[in-house]
C-alpha positions in Angstrom: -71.5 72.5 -15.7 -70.1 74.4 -18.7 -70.9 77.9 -19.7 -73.1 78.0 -23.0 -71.0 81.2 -24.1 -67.1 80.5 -23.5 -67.9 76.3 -23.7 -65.5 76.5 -20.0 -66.6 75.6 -16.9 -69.5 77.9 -15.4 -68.6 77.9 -11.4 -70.8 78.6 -8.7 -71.4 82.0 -8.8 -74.0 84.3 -10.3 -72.3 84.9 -13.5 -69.5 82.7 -15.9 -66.0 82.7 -13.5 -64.7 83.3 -17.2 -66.7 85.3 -19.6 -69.2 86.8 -17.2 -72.4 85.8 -18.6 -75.3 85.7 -16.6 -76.4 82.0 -15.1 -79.7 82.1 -17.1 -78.0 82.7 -20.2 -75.0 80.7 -19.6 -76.3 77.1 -18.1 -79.4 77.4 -20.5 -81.6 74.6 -19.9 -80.4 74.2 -16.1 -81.1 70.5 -15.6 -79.1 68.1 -18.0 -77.8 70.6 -20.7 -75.4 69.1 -22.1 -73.5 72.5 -24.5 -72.1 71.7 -28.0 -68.4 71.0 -28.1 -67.9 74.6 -30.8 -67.6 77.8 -28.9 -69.2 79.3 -32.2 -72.0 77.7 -32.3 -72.6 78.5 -28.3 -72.7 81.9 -29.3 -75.1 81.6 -32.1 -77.5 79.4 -30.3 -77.1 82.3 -27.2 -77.8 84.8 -29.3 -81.0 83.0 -30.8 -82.3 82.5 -27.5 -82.3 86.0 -26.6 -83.8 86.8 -30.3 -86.4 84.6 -29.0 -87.2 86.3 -25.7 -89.4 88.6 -28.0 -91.7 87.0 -30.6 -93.6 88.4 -33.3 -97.4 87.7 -33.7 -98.6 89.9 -36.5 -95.8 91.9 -36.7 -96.2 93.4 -33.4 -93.8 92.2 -30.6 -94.6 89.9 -27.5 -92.7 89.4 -24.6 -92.0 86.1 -23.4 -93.0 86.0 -19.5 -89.5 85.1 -17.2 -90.7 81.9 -15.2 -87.0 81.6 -13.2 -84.8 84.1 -11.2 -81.4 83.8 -9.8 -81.1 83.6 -6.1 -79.1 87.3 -4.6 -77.8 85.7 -1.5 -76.9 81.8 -3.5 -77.0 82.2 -7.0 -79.5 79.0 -7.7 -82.0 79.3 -10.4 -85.1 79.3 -8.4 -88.9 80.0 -9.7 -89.8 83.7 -10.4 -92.7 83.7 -8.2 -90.4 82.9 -4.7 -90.8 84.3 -1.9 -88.2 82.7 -0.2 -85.4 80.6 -1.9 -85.7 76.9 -1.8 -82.1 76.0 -1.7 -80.7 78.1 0.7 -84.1 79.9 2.3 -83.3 83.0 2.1 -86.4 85.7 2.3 -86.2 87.6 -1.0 -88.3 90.1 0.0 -88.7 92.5 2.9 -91.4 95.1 4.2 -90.2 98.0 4.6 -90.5 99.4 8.5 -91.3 102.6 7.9 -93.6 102.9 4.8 -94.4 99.4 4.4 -93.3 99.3 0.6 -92.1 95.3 0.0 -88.6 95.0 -2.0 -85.8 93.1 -3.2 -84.0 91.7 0.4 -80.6 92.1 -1.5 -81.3 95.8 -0.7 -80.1 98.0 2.6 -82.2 100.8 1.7 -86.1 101.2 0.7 -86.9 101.5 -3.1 -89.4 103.6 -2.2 -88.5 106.3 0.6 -84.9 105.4 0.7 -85.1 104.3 4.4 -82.6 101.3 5.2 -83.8 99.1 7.5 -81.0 98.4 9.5 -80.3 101.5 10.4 -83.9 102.4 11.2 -84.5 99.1 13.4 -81.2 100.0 15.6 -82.5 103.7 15.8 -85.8 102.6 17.0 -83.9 100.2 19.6 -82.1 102.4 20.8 -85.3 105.0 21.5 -87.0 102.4 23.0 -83.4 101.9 25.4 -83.6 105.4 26.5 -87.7 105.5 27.0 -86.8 102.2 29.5 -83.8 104.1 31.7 -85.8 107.1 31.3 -88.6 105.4 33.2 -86.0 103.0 35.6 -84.4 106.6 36.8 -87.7 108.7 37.3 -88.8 105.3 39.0 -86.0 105.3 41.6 -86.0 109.1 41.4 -89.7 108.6 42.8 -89.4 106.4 45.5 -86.4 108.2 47.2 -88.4 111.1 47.2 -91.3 109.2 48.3 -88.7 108.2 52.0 -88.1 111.8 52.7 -91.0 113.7 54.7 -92.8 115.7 51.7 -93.0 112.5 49.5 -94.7 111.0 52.7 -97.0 113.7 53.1 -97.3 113.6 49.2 -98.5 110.0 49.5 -100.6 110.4 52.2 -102.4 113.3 50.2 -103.0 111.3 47.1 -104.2 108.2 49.0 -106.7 110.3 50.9 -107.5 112.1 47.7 -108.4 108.3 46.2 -110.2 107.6 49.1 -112.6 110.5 48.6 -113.1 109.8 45.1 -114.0 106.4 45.8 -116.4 107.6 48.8 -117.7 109.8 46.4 -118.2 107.4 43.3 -119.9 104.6 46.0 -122.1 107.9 46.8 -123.0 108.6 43.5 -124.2 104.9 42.7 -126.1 104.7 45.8 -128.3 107.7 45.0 -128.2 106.5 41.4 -129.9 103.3 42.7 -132.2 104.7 45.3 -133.4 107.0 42.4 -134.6 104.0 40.6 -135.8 102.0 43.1 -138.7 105.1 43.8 -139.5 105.5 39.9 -140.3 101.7 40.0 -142.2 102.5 43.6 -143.9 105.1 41.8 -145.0 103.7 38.6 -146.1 100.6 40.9 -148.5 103.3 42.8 -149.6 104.9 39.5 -150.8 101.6 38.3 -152.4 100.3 41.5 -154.1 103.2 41.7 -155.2 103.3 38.3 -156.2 99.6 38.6 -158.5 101.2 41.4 -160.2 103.2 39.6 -161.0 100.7 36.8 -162.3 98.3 39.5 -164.1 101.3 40.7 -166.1 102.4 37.6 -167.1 98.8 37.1 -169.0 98.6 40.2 -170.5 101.6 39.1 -171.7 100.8 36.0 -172.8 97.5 37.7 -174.9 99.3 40.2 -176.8 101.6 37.5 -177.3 98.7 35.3 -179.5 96.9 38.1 -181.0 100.3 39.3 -182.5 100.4 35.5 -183.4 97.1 35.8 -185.4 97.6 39.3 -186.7 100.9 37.4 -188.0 99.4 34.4 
């Protein structure tokens, strides 16, 4: 395809191989442009499109919204709203790792807190490498100790010292559970006996009612 500027041919790049221009601006209408044959007039029409990127309405200027973008990593005209490229599929955007701000993938470093990600992923590798050996030699560091006589006694003292606790929590839930096994026996009393005394005063009353009678 030719370049709307210089009338040459564009290339595949991002910009004109010969004048430079910018691949919006130079292939124009992307699909099936067909540029006239005078350089001049290229120019003119060029420069009337970007005149035209900001209308007037009431003498007060409007801005045209961009609906197209140029691929960083391809150069394809691809929609402005991509996420990723649809001719090569390139993510065009990346989180950043360490303040979460999202920007351009073309970027090393964060827009935001100037934190490139490369750098930071490998430095957060490599921590996580140490914190590993760190952990495999107090590991083995451990269980040599553990074949010489004081880790054995060591051992023995915190298995013994589980032992108890577990003695000691089995305890504690036993007494836990006898304690509420003689609130229930309690309240089971306290309402027998109550019922009792109900069945009691009933009689009672029974007994004077018929004593009136046999009065009267």
């Amino acid at each position: 395809m030719k370049c709307t500027i210089c009338g040459k041919e564009f290339g595949s790049g991002a910009n004109c191989q010969n004048c430079g221009t910018d691949r919006v601006t130079g292939l124009a209408n992307y699909r099936g442009f067909d540029p006239p044959s005078n350089s001049s007039e290229n120019i003119e029409s060029s420069s009337s499109r970007r005149e035209n990127l900001h209308q007037t309405v009431d003498n007060e200027p409007k801005i045209v919204k961009v609906s197209s973008m140029i691929c960083h990593a391809c150069g394809e005209i691809i929609p402005a709203d991509s996420k990723f490229c649809p001719h090569c599929s390139t993510s065009l955007y990346v989180t950043c790792p360490k303040c979460g701000h999202e920007y351009s993938s073309q970027y090393p470093a964060c827009s935001k807190c100037g934190t490139n990600r490369q750098k930071y992923r490998d430095e957060e590798l490599e921590r996580i490498r140490k914190d590993i050996l760190k952990r495999d030699r107090e590991k083995k560091k451990r269980e040599e100790w553990l074949k010489t006589p004081e880790g054995q006694a060591a051992l023995k003292k915190e298995q013994d010292e589980l032992r108890r606790r577990a003695e000691e929590a089995k305890r504690k839930r036993k007494e836990e559970e006898d304690r509420k096994r003689q609130e229930v026996e309690q309240e089971t009393k306290m309402f027998n006996t109550i019922g009792l005394i109900v069945t009691a005063l009933i009689a009672l009353l029974v007994i004077l009612g018929l004593l009136i009678d046999m009065n009267k």
